[in-house]
C-alpha positions in Angstrom: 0.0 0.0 0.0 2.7 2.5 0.7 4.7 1.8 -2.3 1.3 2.6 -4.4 0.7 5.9 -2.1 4.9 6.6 -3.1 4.0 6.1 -6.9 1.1 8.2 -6.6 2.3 11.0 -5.2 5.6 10.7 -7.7 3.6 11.0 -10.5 1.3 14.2 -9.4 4.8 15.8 -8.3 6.3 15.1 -11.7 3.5 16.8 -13.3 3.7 20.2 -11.5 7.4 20.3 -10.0 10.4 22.8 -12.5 12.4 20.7 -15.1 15.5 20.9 -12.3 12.8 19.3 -9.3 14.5 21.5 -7.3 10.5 22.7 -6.2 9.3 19.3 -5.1 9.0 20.4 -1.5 7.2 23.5 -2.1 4.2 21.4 -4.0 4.3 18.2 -2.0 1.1 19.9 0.1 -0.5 20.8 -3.0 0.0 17.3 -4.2 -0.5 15.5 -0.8 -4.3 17.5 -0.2 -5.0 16.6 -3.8 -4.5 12.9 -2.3 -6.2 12.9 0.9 -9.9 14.6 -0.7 -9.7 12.2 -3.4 -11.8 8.8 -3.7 -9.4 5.8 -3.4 -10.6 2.7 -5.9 -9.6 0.6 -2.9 -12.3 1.5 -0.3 -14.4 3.9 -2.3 -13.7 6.6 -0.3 -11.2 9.5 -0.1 -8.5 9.1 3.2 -10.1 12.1 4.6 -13.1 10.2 4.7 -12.2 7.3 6.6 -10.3 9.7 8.7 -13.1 11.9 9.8 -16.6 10.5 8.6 -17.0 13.8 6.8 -16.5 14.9 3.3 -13.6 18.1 3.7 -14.8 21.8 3.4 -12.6 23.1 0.1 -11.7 26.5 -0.7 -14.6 26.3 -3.5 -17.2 25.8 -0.8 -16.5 28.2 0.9 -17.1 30.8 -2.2 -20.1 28.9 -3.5 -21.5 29.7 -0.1 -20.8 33.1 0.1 -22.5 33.3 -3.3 -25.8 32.2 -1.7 -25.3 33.9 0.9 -25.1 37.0 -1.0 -28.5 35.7 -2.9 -26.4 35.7 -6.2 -28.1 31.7 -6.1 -31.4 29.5 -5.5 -30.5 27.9 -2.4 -32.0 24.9 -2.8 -30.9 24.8 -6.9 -27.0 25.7 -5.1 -27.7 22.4 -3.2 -28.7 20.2 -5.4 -26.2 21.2 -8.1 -23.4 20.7 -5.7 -25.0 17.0 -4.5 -24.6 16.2 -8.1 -20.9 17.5 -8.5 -19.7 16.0 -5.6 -21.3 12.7 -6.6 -19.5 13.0 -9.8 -16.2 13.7 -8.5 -16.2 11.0 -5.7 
């Protein structure tokens, strides 16, 4: 399992890290966060998950919210449409 986790997180860091991977350290949060929200084939669900019972708060929440809250959305329309992208992306 940890070798998979250490291919996993080689490969994301590949893809954003400068062509002398002198960076790595300074995206390894970016890479590792990206990790723990995501959906894991192996349980079907994302570490955070299993860590907390909970689905994690994202910066993009927090903005969609603030957009109802301004009244700039349906509330229930804002609700609905985020059940169905979350569903989607887990």
């Amino acid at each position: 399992m940890t070798e998979r986790l250490n291919q996993t997180l080689s490969r994301s860091l590949e893809k954003l890290v400068n062509k002398d991977q002198t960076n790595w350290d300074e995206k390894l949060e970016t890479v590792l966060s990206a990790y723990r929200v995501s959906k894991q084939k192996s349980t079907g669900y994302s570490p955070f998950f299993m860590m907390f019972h909970r689905q994690p708060l994202l910066p993009i929440d927090f903005e969609l919210l603030q957009k109802v809250q301004d009244g700039e959305s349906d509330v229930e329309a804002f609700i609905d449409n985020m059940m169905l992208i979350r569903e989607d992306v887990n």
